[in-house]
N, C-alpha and C positions, 0 to 999 in steps of 0.2 A: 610540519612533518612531510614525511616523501611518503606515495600511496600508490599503488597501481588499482588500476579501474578497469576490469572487463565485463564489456556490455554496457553501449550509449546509446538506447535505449530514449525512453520518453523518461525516465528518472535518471538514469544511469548519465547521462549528458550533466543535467541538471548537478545531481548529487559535483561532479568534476568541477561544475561551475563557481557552486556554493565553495565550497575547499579551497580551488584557487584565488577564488575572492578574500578569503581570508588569510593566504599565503602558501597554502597548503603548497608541494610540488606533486605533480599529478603524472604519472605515465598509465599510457591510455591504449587499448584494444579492442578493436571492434572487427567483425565479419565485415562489416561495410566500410570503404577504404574511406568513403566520402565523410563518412563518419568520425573516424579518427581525425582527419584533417582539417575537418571545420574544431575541432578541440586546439589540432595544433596550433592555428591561428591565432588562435585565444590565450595562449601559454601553456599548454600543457605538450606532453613530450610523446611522442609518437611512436607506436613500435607495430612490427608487420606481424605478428604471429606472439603466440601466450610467454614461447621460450625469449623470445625477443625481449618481450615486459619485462620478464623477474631479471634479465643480464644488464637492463636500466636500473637496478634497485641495488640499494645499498642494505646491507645486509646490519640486524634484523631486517625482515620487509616485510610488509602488512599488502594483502591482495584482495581487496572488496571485488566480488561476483553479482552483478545486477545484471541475470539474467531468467526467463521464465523458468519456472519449476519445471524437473523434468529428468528426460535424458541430457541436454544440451548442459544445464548446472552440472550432472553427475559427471559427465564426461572431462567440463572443463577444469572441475576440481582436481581429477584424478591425474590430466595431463599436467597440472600447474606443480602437484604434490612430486613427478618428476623430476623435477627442477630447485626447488626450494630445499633450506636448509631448516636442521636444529633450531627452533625458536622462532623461525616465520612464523607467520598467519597469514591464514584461509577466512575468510569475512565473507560469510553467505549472507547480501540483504536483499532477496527474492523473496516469495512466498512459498518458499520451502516447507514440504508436512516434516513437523517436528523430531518425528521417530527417525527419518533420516539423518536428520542433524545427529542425533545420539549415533547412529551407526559409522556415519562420517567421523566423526568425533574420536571417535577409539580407533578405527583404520589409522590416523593422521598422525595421534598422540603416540602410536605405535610408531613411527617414524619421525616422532620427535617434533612433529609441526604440528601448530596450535590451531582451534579452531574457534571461530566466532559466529553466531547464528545473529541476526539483525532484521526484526520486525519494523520493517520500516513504511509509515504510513506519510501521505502527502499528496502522492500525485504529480496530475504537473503542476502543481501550485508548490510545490516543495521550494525553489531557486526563491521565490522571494518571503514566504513565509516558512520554510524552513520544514525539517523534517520530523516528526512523532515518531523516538525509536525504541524497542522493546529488546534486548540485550539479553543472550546465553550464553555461558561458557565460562574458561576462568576466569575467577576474579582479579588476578593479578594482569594476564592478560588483557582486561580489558580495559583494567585502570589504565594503564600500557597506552591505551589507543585513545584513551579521554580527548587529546585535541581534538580528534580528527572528528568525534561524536560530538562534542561541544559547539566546535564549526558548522554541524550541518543544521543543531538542534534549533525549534525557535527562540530559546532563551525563557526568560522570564515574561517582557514585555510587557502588557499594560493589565494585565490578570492577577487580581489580588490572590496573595495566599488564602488557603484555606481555612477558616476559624480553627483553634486548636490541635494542628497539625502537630505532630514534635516528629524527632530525628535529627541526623544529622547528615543523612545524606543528602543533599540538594539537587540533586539530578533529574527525579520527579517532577521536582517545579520550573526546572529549566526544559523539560521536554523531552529528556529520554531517562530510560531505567536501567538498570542493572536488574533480572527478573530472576538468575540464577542458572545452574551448570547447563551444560551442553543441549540446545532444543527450548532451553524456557521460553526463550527470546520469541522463537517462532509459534511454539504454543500459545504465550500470551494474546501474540498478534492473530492467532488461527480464529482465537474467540470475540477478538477487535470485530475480525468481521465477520463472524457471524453475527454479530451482534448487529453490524451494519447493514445486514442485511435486513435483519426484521425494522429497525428505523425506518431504510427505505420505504419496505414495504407498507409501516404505515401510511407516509403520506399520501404513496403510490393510491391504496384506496380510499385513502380522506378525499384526496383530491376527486376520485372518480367520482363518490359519491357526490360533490360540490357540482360539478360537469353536469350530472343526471339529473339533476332538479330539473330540468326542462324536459324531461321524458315523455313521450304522449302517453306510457303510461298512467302516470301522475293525473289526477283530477284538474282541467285548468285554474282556478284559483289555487293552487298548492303547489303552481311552477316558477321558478326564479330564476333570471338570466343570471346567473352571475361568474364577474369579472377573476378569474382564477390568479391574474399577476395578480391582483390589487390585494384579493384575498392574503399572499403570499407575503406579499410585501408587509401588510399591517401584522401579520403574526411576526415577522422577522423583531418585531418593536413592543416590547415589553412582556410578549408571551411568554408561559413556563414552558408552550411548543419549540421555541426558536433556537434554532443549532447552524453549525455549517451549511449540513446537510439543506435543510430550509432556505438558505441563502442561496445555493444553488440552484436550488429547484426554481426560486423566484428568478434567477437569470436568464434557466432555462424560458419562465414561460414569459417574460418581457421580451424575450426576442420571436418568440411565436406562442402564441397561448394554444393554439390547436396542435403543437408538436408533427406539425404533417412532414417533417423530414424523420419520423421515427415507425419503424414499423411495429414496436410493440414485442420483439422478439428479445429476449433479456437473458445473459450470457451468463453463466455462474465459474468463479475461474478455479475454485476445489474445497476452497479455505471452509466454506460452508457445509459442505460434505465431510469435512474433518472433523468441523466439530459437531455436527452431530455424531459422527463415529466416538468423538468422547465422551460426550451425553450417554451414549448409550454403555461404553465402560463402565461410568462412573455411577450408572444408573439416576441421571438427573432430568428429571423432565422438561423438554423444552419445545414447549407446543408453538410461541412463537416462531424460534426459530429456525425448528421444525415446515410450519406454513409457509415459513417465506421463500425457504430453498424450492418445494414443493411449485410453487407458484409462479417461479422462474422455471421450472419444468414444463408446467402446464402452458408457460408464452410462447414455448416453442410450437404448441397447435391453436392456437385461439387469443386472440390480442384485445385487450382492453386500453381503456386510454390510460388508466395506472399504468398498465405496464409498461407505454410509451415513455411516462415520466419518468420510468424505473430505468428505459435508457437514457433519459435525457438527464439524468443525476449522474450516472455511471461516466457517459461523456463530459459533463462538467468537470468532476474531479478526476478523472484517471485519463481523460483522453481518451476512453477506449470505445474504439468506432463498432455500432451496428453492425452484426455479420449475416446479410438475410442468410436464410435453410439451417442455421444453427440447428443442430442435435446433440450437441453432448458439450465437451469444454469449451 
């Protein structure tokens, strides 16, 4: 399929790579000119401005947005829906709050252009393991764009089904879903990471506690040096602890066990603020993950070595660098 891509980004590149890899044809825009032209290089099609993109596309045309939540997404949708006809598609895979998607949604359909929400989880690990997507919007339309979801998904790969699963949808087990109308996509993914948040935060203080064994609080017989990679390492191997997540964290501390390139300061980027904003709708209690948004609040004044590892997980999977004096996004 033909796809336009704005925003190449640390996914957004990525995402153009995987597609082209599997045939896809790609036309590409980015604010950074440097940006577009390392894509060109690589086969994808190059255009100077948003209007430029959609006059490369063959009409229907499908336009994936990988850019930060925000003004920049709101604005590029609304210049792109200038342009676009009857039956296009708008493809939000940002971390877009979901209520937006619904209000997008109806503005676009109002004018005849479709709209797709895309929880997409990876990182920069997506390009060779491929992307975890959460899908909103019509059903028809999305079937519609199946290649293009299929191409980025990791597939099945070496992960057995789940004992008595039924259905017939097979999407699930290939690695993306269909979640339902307009906003599901992004809602699904809003509680992905909340959720991921309080994982972190466990190991964040499993770990510290492991660290502190050597406390001069601690009575001398009752202190242990111990090795936190190795620690790491042997849970990655047969524990009911061992996740990605875990894997990462083992990377992290293999390459420095003292994390001294991390100040401790841990960024939160909304998605965890939203869902507690549902939590609290829905009235469901979520004291986990609840604490752990809390406690990326609380790194902004006081650093433990958790929360070090709490950036040094964040950098492993998202690439997203440390921003000392952080206050708020």
């Amino acid at each position: 399929m033909q796809i336009g891509i704005v925003g190449l980004g640390r996914m957004g590149a990525n995402i153009t790579r995987r597609l082209m890899r599997d045939g896809h044809q790609c036309v590409v825009f980015d604010v950074a000119k440097e940006s577009v032209q390392a894509l060109v290089k690589e086969g994808a099609v190059g255009s100077s401005d948003l209007k430029s993109l959609v006059d490369h596309l063959g009409r229907p045309c499908a336009v994936w947005v990988m850019l930060p939540a925000g003004e920049i997404t709101e604005s590029s949708i609304v210049s792109l829906s200038q342009w676009l006809d009857r039956d296009d598609v708008i493809i939000d895979g940002g971390n877009t709050f979901y209520k937006d998607d619904i209000r997008r949604s109806k503005m676009l359909v109002a004018k005849g252009i479709q709209y797709v929400d895309v929880g997409t989880s990876g990182g920069i690990w997506g390009l060779e393991r491929g992307y975890c997507m959460m899908i909103g919007g019509d059903a028809a339309v999305v079937q519609r764009l199946d290649p293009i979801f299929c191409s980025l998904a990791p597939g099945r790969g070496n992960i057995d089904l789940t004992p008595n699963r039924s259905g017939e949808d097979t999407r699930p087990e290939r690695g993306y879903l269909y979640a339902g109308t307009a906003g599901a996509g992004h809602f699904v993914k809003m509680v992905h990471n909340g959720i991921e948040y309080g994982l972190m935060q466990a190991y964040a203080e499993g770990f510290d506690i492991l660290r502190n064994k050597m406390s001069d609080a601690l009575p001398e017989h009752e202190r242990y040096l111990l090795n936190l990679a190795d620690i790491a390492e042997v849970w990655r191997r047969g524990s009911v602890i061992s996740s990605w997540l875990l894997d990462l964290t083992a990377n992290a501390l293999a390459k420095d066990e003292a994390l001294s390139d991390y100040s401790g300061t841990v960024a939160d980027s909304g998605e965890g603020r939203w869902t507690l904003e549902a939590a609290i709708e829905e009235a469901v209690p979520v004291d986990v993950l609840a604490a752990s948004l809390f406690a990326r609040f609380r790194s902004r004044r006081d650093h433990t070595f958790g929360e070090k590892l709490l950036s040094a997980m964040r950098q492993e999977f998202g690439g997203h660098i440390e921003k000392p004096g952080l206050d708020g996004e």
